[in-house]
N, C-alpha and C positions, 0 to 999 in steps of 0.2 A: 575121365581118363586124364592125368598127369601128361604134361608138356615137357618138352625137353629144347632150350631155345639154342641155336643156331645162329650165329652172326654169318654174313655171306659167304666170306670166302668158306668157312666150314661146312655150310650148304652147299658149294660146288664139289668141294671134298665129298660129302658123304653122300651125291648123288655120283657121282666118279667111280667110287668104290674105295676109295682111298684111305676113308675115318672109319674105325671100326672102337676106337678109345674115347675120351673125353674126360676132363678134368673139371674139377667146379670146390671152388672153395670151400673150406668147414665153416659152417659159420654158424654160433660164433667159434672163434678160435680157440683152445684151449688155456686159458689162463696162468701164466707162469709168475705173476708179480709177486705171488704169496708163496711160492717154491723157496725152500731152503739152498743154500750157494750150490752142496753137493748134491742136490737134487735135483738141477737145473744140468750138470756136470756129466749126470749119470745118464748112458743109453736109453733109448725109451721105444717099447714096441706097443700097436693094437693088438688086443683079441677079442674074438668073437665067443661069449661066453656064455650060456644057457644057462648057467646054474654057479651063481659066486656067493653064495651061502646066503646065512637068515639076516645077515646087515644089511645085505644088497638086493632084496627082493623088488624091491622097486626100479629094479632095469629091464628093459625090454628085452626079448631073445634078440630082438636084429639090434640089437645096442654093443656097439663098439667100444673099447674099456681100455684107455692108456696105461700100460704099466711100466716100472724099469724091468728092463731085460732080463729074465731068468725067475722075476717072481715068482712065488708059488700060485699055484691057482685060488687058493683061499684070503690071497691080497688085498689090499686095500685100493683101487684104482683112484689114481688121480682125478680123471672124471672119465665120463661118460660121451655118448656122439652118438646119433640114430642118424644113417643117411635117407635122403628124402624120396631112394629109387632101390626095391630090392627084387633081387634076381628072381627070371622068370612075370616079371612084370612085363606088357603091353605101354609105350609111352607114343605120344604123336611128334612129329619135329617139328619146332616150333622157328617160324622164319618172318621180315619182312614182307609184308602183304596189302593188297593194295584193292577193294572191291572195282569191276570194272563192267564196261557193256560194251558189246561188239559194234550192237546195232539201234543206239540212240535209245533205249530204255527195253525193244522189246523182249531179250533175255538178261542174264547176268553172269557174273563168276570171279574169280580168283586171281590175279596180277600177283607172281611173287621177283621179287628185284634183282633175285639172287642169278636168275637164269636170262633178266632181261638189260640190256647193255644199254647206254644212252649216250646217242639219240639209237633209236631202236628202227630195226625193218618190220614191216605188216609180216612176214613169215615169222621174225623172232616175237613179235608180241601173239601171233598165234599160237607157239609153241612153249610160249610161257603164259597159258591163259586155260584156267580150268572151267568148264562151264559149272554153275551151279547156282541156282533163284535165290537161295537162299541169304547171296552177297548184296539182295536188294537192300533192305534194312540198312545194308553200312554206303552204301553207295548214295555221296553228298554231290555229285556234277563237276567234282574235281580231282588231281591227279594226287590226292593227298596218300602218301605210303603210312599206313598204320604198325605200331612195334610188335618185335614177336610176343612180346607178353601178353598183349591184346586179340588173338589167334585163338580163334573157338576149334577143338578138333574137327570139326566137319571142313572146317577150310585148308586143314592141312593135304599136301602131297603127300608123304610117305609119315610112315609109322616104324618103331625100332623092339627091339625086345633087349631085357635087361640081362645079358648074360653074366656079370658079376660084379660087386661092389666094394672096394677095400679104401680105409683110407693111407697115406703116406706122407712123405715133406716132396712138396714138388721141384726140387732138387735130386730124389731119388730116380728121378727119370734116364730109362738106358736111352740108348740109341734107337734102336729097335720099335720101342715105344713114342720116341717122337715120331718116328716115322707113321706110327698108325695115329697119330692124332691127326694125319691129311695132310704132310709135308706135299710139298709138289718135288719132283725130282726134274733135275736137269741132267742128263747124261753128260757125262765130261768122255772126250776123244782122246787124250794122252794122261789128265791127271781126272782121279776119283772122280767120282760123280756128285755136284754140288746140287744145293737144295733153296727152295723158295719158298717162304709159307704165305702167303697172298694179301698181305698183309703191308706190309712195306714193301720197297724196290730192290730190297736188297737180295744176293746171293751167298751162299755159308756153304763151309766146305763141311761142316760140324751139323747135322738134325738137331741135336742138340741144343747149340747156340742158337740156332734157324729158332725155336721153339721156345724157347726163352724169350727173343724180343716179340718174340707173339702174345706169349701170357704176360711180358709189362707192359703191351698195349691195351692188355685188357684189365690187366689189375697192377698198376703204377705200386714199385714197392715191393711187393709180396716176394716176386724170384729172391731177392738181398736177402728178404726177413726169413726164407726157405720155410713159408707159412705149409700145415698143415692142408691136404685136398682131399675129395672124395675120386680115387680111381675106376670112372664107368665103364665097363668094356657094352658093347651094342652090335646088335644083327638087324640086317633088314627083315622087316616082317613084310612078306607078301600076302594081301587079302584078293581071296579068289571068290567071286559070286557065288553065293550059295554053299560052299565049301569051309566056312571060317578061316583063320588062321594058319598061313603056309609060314616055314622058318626056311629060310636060304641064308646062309653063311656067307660072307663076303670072302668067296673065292675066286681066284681068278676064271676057273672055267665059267661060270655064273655070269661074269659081267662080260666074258665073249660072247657068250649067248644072248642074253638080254639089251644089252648096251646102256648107255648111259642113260639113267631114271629120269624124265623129264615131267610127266602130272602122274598122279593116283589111276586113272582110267587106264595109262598107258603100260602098266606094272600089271594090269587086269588081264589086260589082251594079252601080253608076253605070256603071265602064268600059262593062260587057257591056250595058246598057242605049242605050246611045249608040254602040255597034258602033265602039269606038276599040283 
């Protein structure tokens, strides 16, 4: 199963209920150095194209195809782009993780950072502690935090489903959409309501803007150069014992019921609690 990594603050987001989007760069980028001046000049849209005739048999169906705007379908594309997550895929969230023991070696489990605050209480590292034997193998007798890339599915919390995948210029971004990338909102009492992405200290009256020094925190550059992204929209997947794969929508009536996601087991019990 395919990972999907999570930097912290967007783990508290999308256990909140807050991220239902996510962005992740093309890579590589599509190549403009050998572009002609008016070709560079000229609008440029993706399509998702099953059939570009007998020169283009070598594209995948899920192969995304740069054209300028209004092309005919039997065109020449610029190039090509396959995203690395297509809809209706199963992905796990991949986070900060740390093997840990309660009780001096006799069990084991899960430490993830996103949920546990430092210095931490005996209640918050309990409730940020997944049991599981299996974190013997990684567990060296020190407090060493391992990266999400290194995160075997079985150690993950939650699990997402791929509801749909388009690429854009991550400049295209409305308002609306920064906000489901896991803006925090701060209620404003006389003027709008401003926004936080958890990230820096700062407050933006703009999602927007808020969103943008997020992605040059994460890719220095790219907002200016209004580089090419892959647009992921995601749902939480609920797995219920015996039952496989539940879908719930990040709705609000959902996360009044359930509450905020804290381990895998506790997403079990909810289900089974609510006979979903």
């Amino acid at each position: 199963m395919k990972g999907l990594s999570f930097s912290e603050p967007m783990v508290l987001a999308w256990l909140a209920g807050r991220k239902s989007v996510t962005r992740r760069l093309i890579n590589p980028q599509p190549g403009m150095s050998h572009w002609k001046p008016e070709a560079r000049l000229t609008p440029k849209e993706w399509r998702k194209q099953v059939h570009l005739g007998p020169v283009h048999r070598g594209y995948d169906p899920e192969m995304w195809c740069l054209f300028n705007v209004g092309d005919p379908v039997n065109a020449v594309p610029y190039c090509g782009r396959k995203p690395r997550y297509v809809p209706g895929e199963t992905v796990y969230i991949k986070e900060t993780w740390m093997a840990a023991t309660p009780d001096d070696g006799e069990s084991f489990g899960i430490l993830y950072r996103a949920t546990l605050p430092k210095p931490w209480t005996d209640v918050q590292w309990k409730q940020s502690f997944k049991p599981d034997n299996r974190a013997e193998k990684y567990f060296n007798g020190k407090d060493a935090w391992r990266s999400p890339r290194f995160m075997p599915e079985w150690a993950a919390r939650s699990h997402a489903r791929i509801v749909s995948v388009r690429p854009e210029r991550i400049q295209e971004i409305t308002r609306d959409e920064a906000v489901r990338e896991g803006l925090i909102r701060v209620p404003g009492q006389i003027e709008p309501d401003w926004w936080r992405n958890g990230v820096n200290g700062g407050i933006y009256l703009s999602p927007v803007k808020c969103f943008e020094d997020l992605w040059e925190s994460l890719h220095p550059g790219s907002w200016e150069k209004n580089e090419f992204v892959w647009r992921i929209e995601i749902d939480l997947l609920i797995w219920q014992k015996g039952q496989g794969p539940l879908y719930e929508k990040l709705q609000p009536l959902f996360r009044e019921k359930m509450g905020p996601i804290q381990i895998g087991d506790r997403i079990e019990r909810s289900a089974n609690r609510r006979g979903v």
